[in-house]
N, C-alpha and C positions, 0 to 999 in steps of 0.2 A: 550414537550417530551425531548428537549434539551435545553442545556442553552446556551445563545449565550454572555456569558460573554469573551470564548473565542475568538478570533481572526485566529481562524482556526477550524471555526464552519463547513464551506464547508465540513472539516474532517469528520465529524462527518453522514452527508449529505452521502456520497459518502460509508461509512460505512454502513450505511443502505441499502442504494440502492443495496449494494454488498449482503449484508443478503438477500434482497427479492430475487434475482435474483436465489441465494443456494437453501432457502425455495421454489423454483420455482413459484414464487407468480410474477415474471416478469419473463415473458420469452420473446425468440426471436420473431421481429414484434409487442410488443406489444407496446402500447401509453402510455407514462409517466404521471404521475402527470404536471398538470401546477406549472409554480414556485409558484402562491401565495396557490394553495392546498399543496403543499409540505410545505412550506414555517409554514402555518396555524398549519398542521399535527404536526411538527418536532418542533414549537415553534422556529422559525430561522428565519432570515430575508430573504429575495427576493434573496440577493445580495449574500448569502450564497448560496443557492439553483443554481443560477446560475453561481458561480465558479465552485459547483459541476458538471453540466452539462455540463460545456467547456471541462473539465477535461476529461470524456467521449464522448466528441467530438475530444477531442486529439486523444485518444486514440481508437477514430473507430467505438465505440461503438454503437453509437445513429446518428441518421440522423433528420435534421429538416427538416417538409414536410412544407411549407407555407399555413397556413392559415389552419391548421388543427393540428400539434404540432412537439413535440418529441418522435420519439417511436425506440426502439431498431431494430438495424439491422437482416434483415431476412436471410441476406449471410454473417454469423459470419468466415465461411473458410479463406479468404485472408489476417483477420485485423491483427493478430497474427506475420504476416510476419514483418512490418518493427521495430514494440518495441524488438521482439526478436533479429532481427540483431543487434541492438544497443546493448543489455545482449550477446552476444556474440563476437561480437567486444568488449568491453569491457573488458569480462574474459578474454581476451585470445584465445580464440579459436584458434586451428590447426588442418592444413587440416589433417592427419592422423586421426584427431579425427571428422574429418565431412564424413568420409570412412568409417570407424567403425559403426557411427550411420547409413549411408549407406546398408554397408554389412548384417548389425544386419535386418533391417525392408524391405527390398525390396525384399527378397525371401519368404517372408509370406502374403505381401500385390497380389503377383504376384498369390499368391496360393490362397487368401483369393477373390481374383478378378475373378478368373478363375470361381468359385461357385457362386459368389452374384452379379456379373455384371449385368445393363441393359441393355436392346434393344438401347436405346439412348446412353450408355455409348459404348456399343458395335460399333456406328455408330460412335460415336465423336474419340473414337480408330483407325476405319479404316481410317477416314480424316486424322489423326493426321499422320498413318502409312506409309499413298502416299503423303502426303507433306515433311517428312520424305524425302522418295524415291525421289521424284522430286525435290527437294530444288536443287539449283546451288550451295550456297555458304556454307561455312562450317560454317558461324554464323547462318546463316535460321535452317541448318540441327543439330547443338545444340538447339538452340529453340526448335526444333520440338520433336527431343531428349530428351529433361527435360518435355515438355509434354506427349510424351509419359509415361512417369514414373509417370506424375501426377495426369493422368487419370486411369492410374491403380491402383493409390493408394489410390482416391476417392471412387472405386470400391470395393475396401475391405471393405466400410460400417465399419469400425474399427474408429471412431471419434479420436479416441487418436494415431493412427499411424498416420493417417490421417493430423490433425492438430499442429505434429510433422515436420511431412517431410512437411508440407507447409511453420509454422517458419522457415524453415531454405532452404526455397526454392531461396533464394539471393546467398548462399552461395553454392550453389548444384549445382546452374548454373555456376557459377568459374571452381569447379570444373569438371563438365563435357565436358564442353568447353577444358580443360587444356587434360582431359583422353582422349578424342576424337582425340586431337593433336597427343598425341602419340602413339597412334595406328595405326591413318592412315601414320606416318611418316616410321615406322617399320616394319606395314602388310598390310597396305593399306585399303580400303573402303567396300574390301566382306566382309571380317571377322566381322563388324558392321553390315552389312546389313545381314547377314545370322543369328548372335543370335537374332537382332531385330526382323528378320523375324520368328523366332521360336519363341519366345515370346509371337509376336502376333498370330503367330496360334494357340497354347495352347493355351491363352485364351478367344480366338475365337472359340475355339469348346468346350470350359467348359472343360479343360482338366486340372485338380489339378497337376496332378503328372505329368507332362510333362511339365507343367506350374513355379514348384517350379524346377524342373530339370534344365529348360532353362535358368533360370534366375540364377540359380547357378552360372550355365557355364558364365553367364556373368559377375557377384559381381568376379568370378575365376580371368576369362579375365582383368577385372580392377584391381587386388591384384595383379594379375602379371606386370602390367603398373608400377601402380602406386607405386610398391617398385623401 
C-alpha cells in the first residue's frame, strides 16, 4: 500500500491510523493491528509500524496491555492536557487571554450541567463541595476549586467545551490559585463560599437559570479581581 523507499515511512503509518480513527473504523478501547499485520497491510516494515506506535504512545494515545496488545485509550479526557500546555506556552499565551476563554465557557457549561448532570456526577460535586468547605489550607481549597469547575464542565456532556477547558486545565489552575488570592486578601473567604455555595445549589436542584445566573455573578466577581 505504501512504499517504504522513504525513511519516514512511520509518516505515512501514523497517517493512516489518523484516517481510521476519522472514518471511525478505530475508536476508543479498541485493539490495534499487530506490527507485523500493519506492517503486511501498509507494505512497511515492522520498524516503521512501531515508530508509528511510540509516537502515540507519546502522545497518550494507546496503552500496551501485556500479553494481549495495543488498543486505544478508553479515558481520552486528560491526554489533551499536557501537548496543549506545551502549544500554549509556546504561543504565547496570556493570562488575560486564559480569562477570556474562562468567562466565554463557564457560564454555559454551569447551565448545560444544571439539565444533563448525573446521580454520580451529582455525588462527586457534593464531595468536591465539603472538601471545598473543610480544606485548612488555601492550596487544598484551590484544588478543590478547579475541581469543582471541572466537574461541572464534564457535566455539560458538551465534548468540545469539555475537552477545551481540560487542555488548558494547567493553566486554570495558576490562575485560580492567583484569583483566589485576591479575593480573600480584599473580602475575605464568605464571599467565595457564598457564590460557590449558589452554584452548587442551582445545580443541585436542576436549576438552568439560577445556575447560569450564579455563575455569572462569579466570572463578574473574577473580571472585577482580576482587572
Amino acid at each position: 500500500m505504501f512504499s517504504e523507499n522513504s525513511n519516514k515511512a512511520y509518516h505515512q503509518v501514523i497517517a493512516y491510523l489518523i484516517n481510521q480513527i476519522r472514518e471511525q473504523r478505530i475508536k476508543k478501547g479498541d485493539k490495534l493491528p499487530t506490527e507485523r499485520e500493519l506492517s503486511v497491510s501498509l507494505n512497511v516494515s515492522r520498524a516503521s509500524v512501531r515508530e508509528a506506535y511510540k509516537v502515540f504512545h507519546a502522545l497518550g494515545l494507546v496503552v500496551n496491555i501485556p500479553g494481549s496488545g495495543t488498543y486505544v485509550r478508553e479515558e481520552v479526557d486528560e491526554w489533551l492536557s499536557e501537548p496543549m500546555e506545551i502549544i500554549f506556552k509556546l504561543s504565547g499565551i496570556k493570562m488575560e487571554e486564559v480569562f477570556e476563554f474562562r468567562k466565554m465557557i463557564e457560564v454555559e457549561t454551569a447551565t448545560l450541567a444544571a439539565e444533563s448532570i448525573t446521580e454520580l456526577e451529582l455525588t462527586q460535586l457534593t464531595e468536591c463541595y465539603e472538601n471545598l468547605l473543610n480544606a485548612e489550607s488555601e492550596i487544598e481549597k484551590s484544588k478543590y476549586d478547579k475541581r469543582f469547575h471541572y466537574i461541572i464542565a464534564k457535566a455539560s456532556k458538551n465534548h468540545i467545551i469539555f475537552n477545551s477547558y481540560n487542555a488548558m486545565s494547567s493553566m486554570l489552575e495558576v490562575f485560580t490559585y492567583d484569583i483566589r488570592a485576591t479575593v480573600l486578601e480584599t473580602e475575605g473567604e464568605e464571599i467565595l463560599q457564598k457564590i460557590h455555595d449558589e452554584i452548587y445549589r442551582a445545580i443541585m436542584n436542576r436549576d438552568q437559570e439560577n445556575a447560569r445566573k450564579s455563575m455569572k455573578a462569579h466570572m463578574n466577581m473574577i473580571s472585577k479581581y482580576f482587572q
